[in-house]
C-alpha positions in Angstrom: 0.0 0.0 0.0 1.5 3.5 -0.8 1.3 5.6 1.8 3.3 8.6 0.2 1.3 11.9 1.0 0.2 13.3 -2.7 0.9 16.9 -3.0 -2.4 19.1 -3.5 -1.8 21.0 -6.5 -1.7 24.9 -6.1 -5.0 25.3 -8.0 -7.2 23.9 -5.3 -5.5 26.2 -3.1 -6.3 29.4 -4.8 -10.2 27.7 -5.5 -10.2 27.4 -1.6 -9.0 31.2 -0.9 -11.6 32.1 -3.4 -14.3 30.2 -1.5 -13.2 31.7 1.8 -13.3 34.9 1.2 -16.5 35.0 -0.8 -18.1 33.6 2.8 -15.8 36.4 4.7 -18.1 38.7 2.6 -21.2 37.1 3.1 -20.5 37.6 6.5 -18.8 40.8 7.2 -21.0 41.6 10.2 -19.0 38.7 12.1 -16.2 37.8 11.1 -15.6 41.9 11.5 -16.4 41.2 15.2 -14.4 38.4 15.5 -11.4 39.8 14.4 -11.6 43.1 16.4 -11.7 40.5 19.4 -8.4 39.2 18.2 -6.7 42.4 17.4 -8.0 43.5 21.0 -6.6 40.2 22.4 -3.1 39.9 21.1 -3.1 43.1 22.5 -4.0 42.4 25.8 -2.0 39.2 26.5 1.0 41.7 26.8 -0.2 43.2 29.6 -2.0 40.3 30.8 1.4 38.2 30.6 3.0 41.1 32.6 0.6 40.9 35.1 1.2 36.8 35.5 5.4 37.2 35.8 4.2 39.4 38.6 2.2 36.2 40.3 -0.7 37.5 39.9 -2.9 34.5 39.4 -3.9 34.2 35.3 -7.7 34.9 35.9 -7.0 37.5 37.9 -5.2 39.1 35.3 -7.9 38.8 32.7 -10.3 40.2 34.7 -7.8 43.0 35.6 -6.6 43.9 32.1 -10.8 43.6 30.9 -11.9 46.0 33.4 -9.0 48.5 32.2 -10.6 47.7 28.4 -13.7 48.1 29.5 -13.0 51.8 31.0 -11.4 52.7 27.9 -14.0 51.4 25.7 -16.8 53.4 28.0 -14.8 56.8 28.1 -14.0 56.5 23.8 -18.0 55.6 23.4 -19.1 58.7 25.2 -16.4 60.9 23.9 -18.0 59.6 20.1 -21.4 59.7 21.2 -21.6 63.4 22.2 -19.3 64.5 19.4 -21.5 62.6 16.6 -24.2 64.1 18.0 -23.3 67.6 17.9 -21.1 67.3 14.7 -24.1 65.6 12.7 -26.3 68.1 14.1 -24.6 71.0 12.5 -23.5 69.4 9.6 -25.3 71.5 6.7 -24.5 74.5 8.4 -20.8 73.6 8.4 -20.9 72.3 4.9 -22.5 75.4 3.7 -19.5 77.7 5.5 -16.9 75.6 4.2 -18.3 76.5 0.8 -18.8 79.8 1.6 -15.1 80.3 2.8 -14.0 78.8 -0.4 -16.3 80.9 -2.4 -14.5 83.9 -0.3 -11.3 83.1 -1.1 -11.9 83.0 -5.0 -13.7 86.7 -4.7 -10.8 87.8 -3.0 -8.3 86.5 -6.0 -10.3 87.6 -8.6 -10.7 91.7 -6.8 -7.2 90.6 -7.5 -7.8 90.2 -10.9 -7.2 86.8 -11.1 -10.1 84.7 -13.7 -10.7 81.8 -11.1 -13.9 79.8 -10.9 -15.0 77.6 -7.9 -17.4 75.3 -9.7 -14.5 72.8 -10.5 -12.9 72.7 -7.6 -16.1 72.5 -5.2 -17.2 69.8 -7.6 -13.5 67.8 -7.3 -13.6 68.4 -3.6 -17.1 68.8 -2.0 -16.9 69.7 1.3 -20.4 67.6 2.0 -19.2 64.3 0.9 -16.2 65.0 3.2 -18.2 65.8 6.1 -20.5 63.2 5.7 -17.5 60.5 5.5 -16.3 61.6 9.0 -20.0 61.2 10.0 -20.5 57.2 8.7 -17.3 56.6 10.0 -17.8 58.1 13.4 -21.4 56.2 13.4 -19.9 53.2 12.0 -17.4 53.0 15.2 -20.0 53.8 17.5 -22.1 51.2 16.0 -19.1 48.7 16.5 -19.1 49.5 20.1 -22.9 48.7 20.3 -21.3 44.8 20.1 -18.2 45.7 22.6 -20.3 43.8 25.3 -19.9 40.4 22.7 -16.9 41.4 21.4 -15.0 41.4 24.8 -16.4 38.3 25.7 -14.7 36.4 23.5 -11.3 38.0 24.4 -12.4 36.8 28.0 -12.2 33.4 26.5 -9.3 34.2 24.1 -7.3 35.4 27.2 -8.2 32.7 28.9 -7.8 29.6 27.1 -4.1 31.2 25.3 -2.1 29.1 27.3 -3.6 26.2 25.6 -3.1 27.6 21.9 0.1 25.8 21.5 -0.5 22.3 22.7 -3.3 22.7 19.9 -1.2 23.2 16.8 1.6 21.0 17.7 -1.4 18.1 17.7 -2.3 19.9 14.3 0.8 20.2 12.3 2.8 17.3 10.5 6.2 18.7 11.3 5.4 20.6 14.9 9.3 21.7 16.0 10.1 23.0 12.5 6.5 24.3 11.9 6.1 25.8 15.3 9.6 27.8 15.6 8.4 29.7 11.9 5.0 30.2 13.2 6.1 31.8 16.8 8.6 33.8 15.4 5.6 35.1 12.6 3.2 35.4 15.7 5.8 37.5 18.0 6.3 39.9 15.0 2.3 40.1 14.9 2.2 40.8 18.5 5.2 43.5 18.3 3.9 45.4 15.4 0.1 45.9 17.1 1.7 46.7 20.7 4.1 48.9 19.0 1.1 50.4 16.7 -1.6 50.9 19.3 1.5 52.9 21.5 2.4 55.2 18.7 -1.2 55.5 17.2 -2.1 56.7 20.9 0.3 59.6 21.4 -0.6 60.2 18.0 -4.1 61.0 18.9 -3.5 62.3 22.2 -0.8 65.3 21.2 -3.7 66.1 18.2 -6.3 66.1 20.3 -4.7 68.7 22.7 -2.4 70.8 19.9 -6.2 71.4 18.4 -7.7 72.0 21.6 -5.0 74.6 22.2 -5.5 76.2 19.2 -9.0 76.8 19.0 -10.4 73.9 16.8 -14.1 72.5 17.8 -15.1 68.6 19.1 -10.6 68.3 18.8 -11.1 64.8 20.9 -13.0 63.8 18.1 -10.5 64.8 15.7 -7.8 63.3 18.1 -9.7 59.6 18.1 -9.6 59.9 14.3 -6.1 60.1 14.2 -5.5 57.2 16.5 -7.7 55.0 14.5 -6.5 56.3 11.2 -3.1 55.7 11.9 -3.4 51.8 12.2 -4.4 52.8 8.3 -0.9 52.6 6.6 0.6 55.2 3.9 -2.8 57.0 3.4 -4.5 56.8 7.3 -2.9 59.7 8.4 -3.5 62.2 5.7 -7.5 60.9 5.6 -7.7 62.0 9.3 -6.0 65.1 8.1 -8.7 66.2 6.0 -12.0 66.6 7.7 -10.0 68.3 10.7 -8.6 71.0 8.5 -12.4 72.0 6.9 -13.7 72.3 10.6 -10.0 74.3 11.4 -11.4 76.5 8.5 -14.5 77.0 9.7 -13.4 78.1 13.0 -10.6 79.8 12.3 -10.3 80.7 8.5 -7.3 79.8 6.7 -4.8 80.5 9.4 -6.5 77.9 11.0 -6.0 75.2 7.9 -2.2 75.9 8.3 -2.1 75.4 12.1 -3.9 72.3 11.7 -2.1 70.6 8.3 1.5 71.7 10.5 0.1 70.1 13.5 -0.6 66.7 11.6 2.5 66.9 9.3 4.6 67.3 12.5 3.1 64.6 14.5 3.4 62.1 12.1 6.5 62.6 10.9 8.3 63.1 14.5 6.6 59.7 15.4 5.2 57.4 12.5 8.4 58.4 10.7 11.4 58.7 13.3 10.3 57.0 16.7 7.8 53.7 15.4 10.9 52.9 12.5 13.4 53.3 15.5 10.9 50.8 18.5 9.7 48.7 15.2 13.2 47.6 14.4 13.3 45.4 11.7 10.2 45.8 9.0 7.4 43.5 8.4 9.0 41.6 5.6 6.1 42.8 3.2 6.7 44.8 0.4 5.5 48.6 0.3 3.3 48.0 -3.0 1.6 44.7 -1.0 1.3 47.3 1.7 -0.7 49.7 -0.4 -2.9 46.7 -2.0 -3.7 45.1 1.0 -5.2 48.1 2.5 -7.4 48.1 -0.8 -7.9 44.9 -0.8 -9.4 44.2 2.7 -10.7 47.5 2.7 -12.7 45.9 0.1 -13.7 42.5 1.7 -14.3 44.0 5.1 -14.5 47.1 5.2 -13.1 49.9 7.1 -12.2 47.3 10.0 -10.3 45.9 7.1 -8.0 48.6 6.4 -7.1 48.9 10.1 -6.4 45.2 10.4 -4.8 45.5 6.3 -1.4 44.6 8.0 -1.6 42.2 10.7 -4.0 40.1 8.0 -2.0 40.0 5.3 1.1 38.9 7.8 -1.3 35.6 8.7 -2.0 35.4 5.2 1.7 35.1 4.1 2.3 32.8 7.4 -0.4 30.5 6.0 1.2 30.8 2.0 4.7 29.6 3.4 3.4 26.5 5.9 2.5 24.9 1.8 4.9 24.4 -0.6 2.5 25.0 -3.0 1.8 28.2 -1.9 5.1 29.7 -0.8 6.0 31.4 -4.0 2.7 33.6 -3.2 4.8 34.3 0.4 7.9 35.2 -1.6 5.5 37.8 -3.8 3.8 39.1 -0.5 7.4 39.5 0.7 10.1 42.0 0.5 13.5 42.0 -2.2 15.5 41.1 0.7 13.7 38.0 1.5 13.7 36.6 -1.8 17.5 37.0 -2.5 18.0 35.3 1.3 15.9 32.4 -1.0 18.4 32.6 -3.4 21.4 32.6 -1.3 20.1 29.0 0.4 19.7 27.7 -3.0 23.0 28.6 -3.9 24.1 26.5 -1.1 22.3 23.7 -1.5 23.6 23.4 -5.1 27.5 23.7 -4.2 26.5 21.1 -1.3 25.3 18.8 -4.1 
């Protein structure tokens, strides 16, 4: 009898990833929930592990580092209920003085004597539609912490049954010692990125929040939370939290105001997504920037905006899950970085001589 395990061929792979995600679509609503609760637990078991080396008994812990999530989550839903509320409130009148501050400005640089019309560029950037997208996304989050309750339930049981995660996939995996060391390493890099992420994207939010506060702007916690969300967003997150901040900076304060507000963000981000998280991140995420950019469409596309926060840490468990097949591991190679591919190289280059 030939026992010999048959290789599946890579087309029944792709067919499978195919069917997967057209029932990730289906259902959006819950797989969205179930990977917040994730992202929220690989979070948590940092502190939560902290906690333990301390001997603070594990359940303890859980119930410790939940209550603290649970504050959180309380303080952000009120902060995003009372802002939504006012914001959505006066949003005609605020659309209607962002036009009519643009419509000011053009009067003013044709007294000059400048020809300029405003039709084209209210029609290529309508302040409404701009508005209105901070308003859905504000509602959408709020709506998303309508299922917090559910949602931090199963990080309870995340939390609590972790320790038991890796007894589980060594009874899984054909080859657990060589299978295991790839997927911890993968798994630690996970957990770095989001601990290191969440750290930067809150001083990110929090040095907004009060620089626009400071300076005059209205609902600037609002505008602060934004930027902490936005910022798990990479490439374009930070300049989309930019944007509706700088038409309510203009409609308090006129185009001084815009400045103020655009240096604000360009300082920020630059001072800490570009020179502090590089420094604490260390070495990158071994995916390449234009799988970077497409990944944030692309599960921006199957899930959503929870799928452009989550853009990176999913596509890291996607190339984890390419490279445990050898079928599938020249898709990890394209997911992966120049660097990565010539180390592939390099081995085969010793394992030729060798032979």
């Amino acid at each position: 009898m030939n026992t010999q395990k048959r290789e599946i061929p890579t087309i029944f792979y792709l067919a499978a990833i195919v069917i997967v995600l057209g029932g990730v679509i289906y259902s959006a609503q819950i797989v969205t929930q179930f990977l917040m609760a994730i992202f929220i637990a690989v979070i948590a078991s940092k502190p939560v592990s902290y906690l333990v080396s301390k001997k603070i008994p594990s359940g303890f812990a859980v119930a410790i580092v939940l209550v603290f999530i649970i504050l959180i989550t309380s303080s952000v839903g009120g902060v995003i209920g009372s802002s939504v509320a006012k914001f959505s409130a006066n949003l005609d009148a605020y659309d209607a003085k962002v036009s009519s501050g643009i419509e000011s400005i053009f009067d003013l640089l044709r007294s000059m004597g400048m020809n300029v019309s405003t039709d084209g560029l209210l029609n290529a950037i309508d302040p409404g539609t701009i508005m209105n997208f901070t308003a859905k996304l504000l509602n959408g989050l709020g709506s998303l912490m309508g299922n917090m309750a559910m949602i931090l339930l199963i990080v309870a049981f995340m939390l609590g049954e972790s320790s038991s995660y890796g007894v589980k996939l060594k009874a899984i995996l054909n080859k657990p010692e060589f299978s295991m060391h790839g997927i911890t390493e993968a798994m630690s890099q996970i957990n770095q990125y989001l601990g290191i992420k969440t750290m930067t994207s809150f001083a990110t939010g929090l040095i907004i929040s009060l620089m626009l506060w400071a300076i005059g702007i209205d609902f600037p916690f609002m505008w602060g939370l934004i930027a902490f969300l936005m910022n798990y967003i990479p490439n374009i997150g930070s300049i989309i939290a930019a944007i509706p901040a700088m038409f309510m900076a203009f409609i308090n304060l006129g185009a001084t105001g815009v400045l103020w507000t655009g240096a604000i963000f360009l300082a920020v981000n630059v001072i800490i997504g570009s020179i502090i998280e590089p420094k604490i991140m260390g070495r990158g995420l071994g995916i390449s920037t234009l799988v970077v950019l497409l990944s944030l469409i692309f599960w921006g596309w199957v899930l959503g905006t929870i799928g452009m926060f989550l853009s990176i840490p999913l596509t890291l468990a996607a190339k984890i899950a390419f490279e445990s097949q050898e079928s599938t591991k020249w898709i990890a190679v394209l997911l992966g970085t120049e660097e990565d591919a010539q180390q592939i190289l390099l081995n085969k280059v010793k394992v030729d001589d060798k032979d």
